[in-house]
C-alpha positions in Angstrom: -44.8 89.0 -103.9 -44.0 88.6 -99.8 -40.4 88.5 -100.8 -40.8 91.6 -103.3 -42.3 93.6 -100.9 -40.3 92.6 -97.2 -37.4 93.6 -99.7 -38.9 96.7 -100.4 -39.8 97.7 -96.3 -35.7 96.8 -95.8 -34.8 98.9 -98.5 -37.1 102.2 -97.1 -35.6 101.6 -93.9 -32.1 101.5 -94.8 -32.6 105.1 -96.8 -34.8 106.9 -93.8 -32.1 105.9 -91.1 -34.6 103.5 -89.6 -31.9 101.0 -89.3 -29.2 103.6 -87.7 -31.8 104.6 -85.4 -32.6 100.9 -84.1 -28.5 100.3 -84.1 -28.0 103.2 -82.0 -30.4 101.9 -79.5 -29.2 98.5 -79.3 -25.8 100.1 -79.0 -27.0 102.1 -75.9 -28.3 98.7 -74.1 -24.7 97.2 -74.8 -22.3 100.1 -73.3 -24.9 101.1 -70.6 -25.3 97.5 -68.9 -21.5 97.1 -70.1 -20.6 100.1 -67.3 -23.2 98.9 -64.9 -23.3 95.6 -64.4 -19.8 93.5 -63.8 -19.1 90.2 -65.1 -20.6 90.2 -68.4 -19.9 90.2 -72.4 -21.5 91.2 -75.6 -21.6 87.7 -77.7 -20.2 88.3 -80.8 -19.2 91.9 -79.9 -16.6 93.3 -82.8 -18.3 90.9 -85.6 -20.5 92.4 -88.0 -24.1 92.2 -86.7 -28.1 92.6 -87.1 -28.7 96.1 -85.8 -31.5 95.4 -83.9 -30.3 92.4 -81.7 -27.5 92.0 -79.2 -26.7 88.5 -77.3 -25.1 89.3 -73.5 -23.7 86.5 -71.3 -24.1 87.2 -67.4 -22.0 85.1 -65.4 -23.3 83.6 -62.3 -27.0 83.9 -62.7 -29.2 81.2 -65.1 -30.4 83.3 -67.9 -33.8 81.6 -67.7 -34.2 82.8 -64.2 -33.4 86.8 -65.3 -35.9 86.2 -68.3 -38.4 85.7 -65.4 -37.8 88.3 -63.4 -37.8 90.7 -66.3 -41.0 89.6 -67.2 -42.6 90.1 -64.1 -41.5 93.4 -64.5 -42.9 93.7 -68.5 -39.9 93.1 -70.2 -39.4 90.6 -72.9 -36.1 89.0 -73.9 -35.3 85.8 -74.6 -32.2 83.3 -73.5 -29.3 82.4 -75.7 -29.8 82.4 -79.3 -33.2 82.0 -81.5 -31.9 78.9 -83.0 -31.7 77.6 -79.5 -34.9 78.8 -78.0 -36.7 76.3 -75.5 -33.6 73.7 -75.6 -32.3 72.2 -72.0 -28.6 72.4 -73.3 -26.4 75.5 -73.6 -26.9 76.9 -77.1 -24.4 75.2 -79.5 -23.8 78.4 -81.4 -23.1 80.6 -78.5 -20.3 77.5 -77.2 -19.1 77.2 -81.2 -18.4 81.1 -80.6 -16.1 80.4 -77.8 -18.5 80.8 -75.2 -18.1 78.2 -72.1 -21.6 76.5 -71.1 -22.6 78.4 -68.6 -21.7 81.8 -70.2 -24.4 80.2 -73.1 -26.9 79.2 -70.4 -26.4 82.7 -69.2 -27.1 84.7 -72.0 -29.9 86.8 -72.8 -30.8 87.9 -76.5 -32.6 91.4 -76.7 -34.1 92.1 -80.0 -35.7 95.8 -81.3 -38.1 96.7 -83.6 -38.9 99.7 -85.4 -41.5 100.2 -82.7 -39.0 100.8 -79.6 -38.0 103.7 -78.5 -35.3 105.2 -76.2 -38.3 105.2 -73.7 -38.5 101.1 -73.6 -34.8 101.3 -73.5 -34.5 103.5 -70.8 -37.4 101.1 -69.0 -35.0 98.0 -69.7 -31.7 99.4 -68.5 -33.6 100.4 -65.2 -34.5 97.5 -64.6 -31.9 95.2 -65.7 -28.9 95.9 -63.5 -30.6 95.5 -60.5 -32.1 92.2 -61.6 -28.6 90.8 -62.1 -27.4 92.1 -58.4 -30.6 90.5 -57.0 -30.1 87.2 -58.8 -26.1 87.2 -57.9 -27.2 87.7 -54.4 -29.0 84.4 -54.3 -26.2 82.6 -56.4 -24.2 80.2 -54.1 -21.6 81.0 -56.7 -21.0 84.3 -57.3 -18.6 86.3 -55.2 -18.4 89.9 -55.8 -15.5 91.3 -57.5 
């Protein structure tokens, strides 16, 4: 009966543009940090997707350390890819997509819900730009382009 009805929930959300609405949203995160914030890429970006989750390597900053400061600042994302959470190494599907280690150990997953709005997305693109310039600042390795 789970099954039946979770089936059901997709199947309203899908007809009241629930699912277009969420898609648009993520879509916003991708192009706004896209023109914002140098030295970075959409994972997977031109493959058919999940609408409400988008996967975006940051070069030279640890992903684990911008999941921190995000959440200090009420944010919640997550590093590389769910099938990876909590695991040392580089996620094995983000380097199987062409990804080099440290763009996998650099990537943050953001995931919607039918609960966000453009508010919360408006909150995480303010924030997330400058978190990335901090954390470059303070990476030995990143020179700025």
């Amino acid at each position: 009966m789970a099954l039946g009805k979770a089936a059901d929930l997709a199947r309203q959300g899908l007809e009241n543009g629930e699912v277009t609405r969420i898609a648009a949203l993520r879509d916003q995160i991708e192009q706004t940090i896209l023109r914002q914030v140098e030295t970075i890429g959409v994972n997977g970006e031109g493959a058919l997707r999940v609408p409400n989750t988008t996967n975006i390597h940051f070069d030279h900053i640890e992903g684990e350390a911008l999941v921190i400061a995000l959440d200090l600042k009420g944010l919640a994302v997550s590093t590389g890819a769910a099938c990876s959470s909590g695991a040392l190494e580089p996620s094995h599907v983000l380097v199987a997509m062409g990804l080099r280690p440290d763009q996998a150990r650099a990537s943050l997953r953001f995931s919607l819900g039918k609960q966000n709005t453009k508010e919360d997305v408006e909150f995480a693109l303010s924030l997330i730009p400058a978190m990335v310039a901090r954390l470059r600042e303070l990476s030995p390795v990143y020179q700025k382009v």
